[in-house]
C-alpha positions as CSV (number, residue, x, y, z in Angstrom):
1,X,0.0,0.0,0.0
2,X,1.6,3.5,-1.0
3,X,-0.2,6.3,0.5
4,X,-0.3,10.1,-0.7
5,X,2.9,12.4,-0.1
6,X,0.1,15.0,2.1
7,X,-1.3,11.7,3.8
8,X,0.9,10.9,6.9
9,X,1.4,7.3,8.8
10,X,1.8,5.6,12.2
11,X,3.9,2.8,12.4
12,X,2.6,0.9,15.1
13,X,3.2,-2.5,17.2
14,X,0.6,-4.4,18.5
15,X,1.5,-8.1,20.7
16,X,-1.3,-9.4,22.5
17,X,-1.7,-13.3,24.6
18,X,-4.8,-14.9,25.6
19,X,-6.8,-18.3,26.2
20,X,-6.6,-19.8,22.7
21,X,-10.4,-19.9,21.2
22,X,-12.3,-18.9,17.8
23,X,-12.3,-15.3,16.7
24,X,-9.0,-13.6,17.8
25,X,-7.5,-13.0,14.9
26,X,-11.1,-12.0,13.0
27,X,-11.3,-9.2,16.3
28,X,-7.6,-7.9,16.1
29,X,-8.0,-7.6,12.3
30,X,-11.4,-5.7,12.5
31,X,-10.0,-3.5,14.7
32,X,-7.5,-2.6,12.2
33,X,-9.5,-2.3,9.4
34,X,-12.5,-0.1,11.7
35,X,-8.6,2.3,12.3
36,X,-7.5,2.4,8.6
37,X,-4.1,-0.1,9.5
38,X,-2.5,-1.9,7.1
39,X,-0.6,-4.8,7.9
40,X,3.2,-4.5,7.2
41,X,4.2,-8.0,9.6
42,X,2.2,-10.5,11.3
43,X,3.1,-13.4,13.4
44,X,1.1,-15.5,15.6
45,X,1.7,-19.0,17.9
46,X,-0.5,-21.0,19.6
47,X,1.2,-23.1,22.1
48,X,-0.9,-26.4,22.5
49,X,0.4,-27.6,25.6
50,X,-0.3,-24.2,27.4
51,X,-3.6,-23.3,25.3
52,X,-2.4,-19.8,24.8
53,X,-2.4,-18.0,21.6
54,X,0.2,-15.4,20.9
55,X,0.2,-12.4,18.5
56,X,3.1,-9.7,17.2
57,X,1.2,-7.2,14.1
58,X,3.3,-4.3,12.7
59,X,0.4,-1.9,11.1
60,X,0.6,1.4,9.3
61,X,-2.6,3.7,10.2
62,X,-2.9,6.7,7.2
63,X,-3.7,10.3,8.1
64,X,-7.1,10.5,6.3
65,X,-8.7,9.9,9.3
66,X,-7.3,12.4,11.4
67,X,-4.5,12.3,13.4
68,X,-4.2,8.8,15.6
69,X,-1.4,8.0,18.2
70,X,-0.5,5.1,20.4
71,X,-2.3,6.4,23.3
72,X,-5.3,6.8,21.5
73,X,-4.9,2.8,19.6
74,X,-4.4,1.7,22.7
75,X,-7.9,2.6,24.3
76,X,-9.7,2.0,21.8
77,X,-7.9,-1.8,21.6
78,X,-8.6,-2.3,25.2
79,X,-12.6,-3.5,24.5
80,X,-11.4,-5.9,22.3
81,X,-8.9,-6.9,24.8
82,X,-11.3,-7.5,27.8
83,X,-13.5,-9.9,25.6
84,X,-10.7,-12.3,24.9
85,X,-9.1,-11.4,28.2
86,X,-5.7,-10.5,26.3
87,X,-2.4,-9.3,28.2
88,X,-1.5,-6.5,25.1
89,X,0.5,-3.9,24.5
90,X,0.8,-1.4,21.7
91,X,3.6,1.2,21.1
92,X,4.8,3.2,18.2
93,X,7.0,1.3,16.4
94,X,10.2,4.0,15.9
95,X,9.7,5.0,19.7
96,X,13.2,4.2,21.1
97,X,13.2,2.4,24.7
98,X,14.6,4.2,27.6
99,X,17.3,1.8,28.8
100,X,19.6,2.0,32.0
101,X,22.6,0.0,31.5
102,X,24.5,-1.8,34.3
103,X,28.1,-2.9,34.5
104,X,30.8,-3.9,36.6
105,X,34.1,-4.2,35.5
106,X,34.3,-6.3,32.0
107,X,33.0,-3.8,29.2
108,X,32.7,-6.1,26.2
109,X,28.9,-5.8,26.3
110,X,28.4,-2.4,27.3
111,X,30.7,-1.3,24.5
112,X,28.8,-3.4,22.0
113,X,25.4,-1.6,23.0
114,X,26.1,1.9,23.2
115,X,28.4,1.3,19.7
116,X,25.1,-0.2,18.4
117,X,22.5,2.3,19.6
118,X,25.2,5.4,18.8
119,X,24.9,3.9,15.2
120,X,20.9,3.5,15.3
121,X,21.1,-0.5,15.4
122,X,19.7,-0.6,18.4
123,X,16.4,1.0,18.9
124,X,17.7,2.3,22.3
125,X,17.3,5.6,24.6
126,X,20.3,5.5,26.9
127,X,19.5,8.5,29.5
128,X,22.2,6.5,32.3
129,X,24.8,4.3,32.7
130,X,25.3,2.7,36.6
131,X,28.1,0.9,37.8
132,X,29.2,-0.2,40.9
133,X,33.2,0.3,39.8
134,X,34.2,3.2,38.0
135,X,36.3,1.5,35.3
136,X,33.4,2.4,32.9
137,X,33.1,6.0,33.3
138,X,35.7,6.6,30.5
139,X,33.8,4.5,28.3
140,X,30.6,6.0,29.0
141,X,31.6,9.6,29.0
142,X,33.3,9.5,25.3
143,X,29.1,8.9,24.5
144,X,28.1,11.7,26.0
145,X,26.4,9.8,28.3
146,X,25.7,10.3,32.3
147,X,27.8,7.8,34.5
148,X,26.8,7.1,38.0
149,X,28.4,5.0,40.5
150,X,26.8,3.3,43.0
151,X,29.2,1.4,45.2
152,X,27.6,-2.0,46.4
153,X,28.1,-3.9,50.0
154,X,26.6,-5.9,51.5
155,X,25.7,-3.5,54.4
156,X,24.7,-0.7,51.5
157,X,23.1,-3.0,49.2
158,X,19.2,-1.7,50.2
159,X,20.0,1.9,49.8
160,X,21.8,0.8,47.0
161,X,18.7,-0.6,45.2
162,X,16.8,2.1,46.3
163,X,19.2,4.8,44.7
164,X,18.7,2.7,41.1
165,X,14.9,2.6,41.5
166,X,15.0,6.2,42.0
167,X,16.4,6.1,38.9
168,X,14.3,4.2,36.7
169,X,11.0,5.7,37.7
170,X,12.8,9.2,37.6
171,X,14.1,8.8,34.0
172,X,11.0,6.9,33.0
173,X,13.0,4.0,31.5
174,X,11.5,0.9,30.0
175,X,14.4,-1.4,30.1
176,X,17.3,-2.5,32.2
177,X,20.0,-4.2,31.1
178,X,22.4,-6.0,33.2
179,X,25.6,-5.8,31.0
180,X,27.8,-8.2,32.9
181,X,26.6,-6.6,36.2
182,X,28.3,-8.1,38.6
183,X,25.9,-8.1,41.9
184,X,23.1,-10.5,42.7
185,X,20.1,-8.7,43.1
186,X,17.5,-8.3,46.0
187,X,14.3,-10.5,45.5
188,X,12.6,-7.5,45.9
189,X,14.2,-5.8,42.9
190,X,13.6,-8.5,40.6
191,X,9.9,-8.4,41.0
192,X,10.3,-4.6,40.7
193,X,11.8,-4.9,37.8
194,X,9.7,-8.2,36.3
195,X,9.9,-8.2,32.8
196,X,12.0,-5.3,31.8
197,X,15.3,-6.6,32.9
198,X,17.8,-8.3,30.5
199,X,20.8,-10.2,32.3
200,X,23.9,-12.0,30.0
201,X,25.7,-14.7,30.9
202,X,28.0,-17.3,29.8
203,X,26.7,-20.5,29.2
204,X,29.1,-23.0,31.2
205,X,26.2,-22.6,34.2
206,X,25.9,-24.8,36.7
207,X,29.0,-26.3,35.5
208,X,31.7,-23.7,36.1
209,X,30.5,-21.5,39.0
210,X,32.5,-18.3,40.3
211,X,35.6,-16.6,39.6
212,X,37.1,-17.2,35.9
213,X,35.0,-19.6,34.3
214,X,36.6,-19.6,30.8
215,X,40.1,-20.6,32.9
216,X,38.2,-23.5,34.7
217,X,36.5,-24.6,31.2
218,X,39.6,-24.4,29.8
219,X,41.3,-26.7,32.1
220,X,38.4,-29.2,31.3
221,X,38.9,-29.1,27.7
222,X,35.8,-27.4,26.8
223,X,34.8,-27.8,22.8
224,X,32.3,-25.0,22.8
225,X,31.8,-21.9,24.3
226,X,28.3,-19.9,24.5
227,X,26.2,-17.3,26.1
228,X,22.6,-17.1,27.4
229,X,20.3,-13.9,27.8
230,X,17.4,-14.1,29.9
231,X,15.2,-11.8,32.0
232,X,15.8,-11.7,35.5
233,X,14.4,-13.3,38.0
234,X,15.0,-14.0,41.9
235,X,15.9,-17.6,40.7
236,X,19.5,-16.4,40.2
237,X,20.4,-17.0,36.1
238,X,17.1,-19.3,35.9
239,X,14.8,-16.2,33.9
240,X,12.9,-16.6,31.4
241,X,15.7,-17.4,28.5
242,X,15.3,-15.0,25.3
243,X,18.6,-16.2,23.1
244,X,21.2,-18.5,23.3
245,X,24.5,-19.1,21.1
246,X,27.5,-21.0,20.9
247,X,31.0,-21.2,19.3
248,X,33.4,-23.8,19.0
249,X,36.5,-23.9,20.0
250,X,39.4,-26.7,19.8
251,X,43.0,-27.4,21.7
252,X,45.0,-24.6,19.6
253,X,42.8,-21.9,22.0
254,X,44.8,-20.6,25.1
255,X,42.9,-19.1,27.8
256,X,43.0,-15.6,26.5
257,X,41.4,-17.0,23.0
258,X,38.6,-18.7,25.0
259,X,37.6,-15.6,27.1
260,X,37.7,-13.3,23.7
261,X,35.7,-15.6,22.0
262,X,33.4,-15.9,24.8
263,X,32.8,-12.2,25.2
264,X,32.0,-12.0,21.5
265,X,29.1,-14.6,21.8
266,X,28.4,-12.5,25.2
267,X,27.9,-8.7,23.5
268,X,26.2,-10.5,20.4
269,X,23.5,-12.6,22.1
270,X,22.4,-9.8,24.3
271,X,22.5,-7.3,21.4
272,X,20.1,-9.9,19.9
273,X,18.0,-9.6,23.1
274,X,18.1,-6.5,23.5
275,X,16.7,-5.4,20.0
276,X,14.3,-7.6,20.1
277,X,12.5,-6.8,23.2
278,X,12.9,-3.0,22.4
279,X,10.9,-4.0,19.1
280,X,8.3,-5.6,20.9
281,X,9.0,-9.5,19.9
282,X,9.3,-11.6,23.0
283,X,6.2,-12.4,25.0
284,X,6.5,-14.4,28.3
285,X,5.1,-17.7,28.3
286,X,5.1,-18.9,31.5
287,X,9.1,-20.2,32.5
288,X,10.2,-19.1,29.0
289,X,9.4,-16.6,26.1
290,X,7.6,-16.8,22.5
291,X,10.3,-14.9,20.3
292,X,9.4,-13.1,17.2
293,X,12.5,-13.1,15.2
């Protein structure tokens, strides 16, 4: 569909789940058509086991109508939402997401995301960067981007937690990323922040636990290294998982060679993650997520 120069669009995303049952797809549609969308991508699951039905629609609404905007989608979706009892959202689809980024002391990810979203690969809002060591600050200020540090102990942990909460409901963000963050954190903050927190981690859990994993898989002979993204839960690295990936490796890799290539699998998968829940493509389903690549 090509619309008139003097006829403006919306792009807009829609992702809905519900009880599977006749008629969904017939009610999201005729809502589009009653709001002048067009469908530019539409994907759709239905998980048997779980009898839920899942939904991702990219539409274009023209300006003939008058002007329309999220907000106003949004409400007028939320009738047909209550008569299939649907868990929805809708958002403009170029609106970038507000995202704190958290770090310790290995930068390989954070680079990789604020490279990406300086570049417009990432759909991305970056109002903050917090770490609990400076050795970021550098890094962070050759962005242009505000630092702060907020020193963790065990005895300043809560006020700790409290000073980043402060944060994300001050700066309105959306998203949290936890870009090799360093700190377990509270039960309380992880059902704060259900949802819209992305941890990264590598992917020799449960078997290589604590300090220098890539030198303890190394010693074990280790034919593959990998990475795992997943949203963060109070089950420490058991969140919902988003993406996954692996390399392999073989004997001719010393330790430093194992660690590289692990941190590249590490800033890839969660850049993976990351863009596609700022698009609007993972839905939780139950213990895991329904991904729309």
């Amino acid at each position: 569909m090509v619309l008139p120069a003097s006829t403006p669009a919306g792009d807009f995303v829609l992702v809905l789940s519900c009880h599977d049952r006749p008629g969904i797809v017939h009610a999201v549609t005729g809502f589009l058509v009653r709001h002048g969308g067009n469908i530019l991508e539409s994907q759709q699951f239905n998980d048997q086991l779980a009898d839920r039905f899942f939904m991702r629609i990219d539409f274009v609404v023209d300006g003939s109508r008058g002007p329309t905007d999220a907000e106003t989608l949004r409400s007028d979706f939320a009738a047909v939402a209550r008569e299939f009892g649907m868990e929805y959202e809708l958002w403009d689809a170029a609106a970038p997401y507000r995202t704190l980024i958290m770090v310790s002391k290995h930068l390989h990810c954070l680079n990789d995301l604020l490279f990406r979203a300086s570049t417009n690969s990432l759909q991305l809002e970056v109002p903050v960067v917090v770490s609990n060591h400076l050795d970021a600050e550098p890094l962070v200020r050759s962005y242009g981007l505000d630092f702060r540090h907020i020193p963790v102990t065990p005895d300043t942990k809560p006020e700790a937690e409290a000073e980043l909460m402060r944060l994300v409901d001050d700066l309105d963000i959306h998203l949290v990323v936890l870009a090799r963050y360093m700190q377990v954190l509270s039960d309380d903050l992880c059902k704060k922040l259900s949802g819209r927190a992305i941890n990264i981690h590598h992917s020799f859990l449960p078997s290589f636990k604590g300090a220098k994993p890539y030198h303890q898989a190394f010693d074990r002979g280790v034919k593959l290294v990998g990475a795992t993204a997943h949203y963060v839960t109070s089950d420490l690295d058991e969140g919902p998982i988003i993406e996954q990936d692996v390399m392999r490796v073989d004997h001719t890799y010393d330790q430093d060679q194992l660690v590289s290539a692990g941190r590249d699998v590490e800033a890839q998968v969660l850049s993976r993650a990351v863009r596609w829940h700022s698009q609007s493509r993972i839905l939780l389903n139950g213990r895991g997520t329904v991904v729309f690549r």
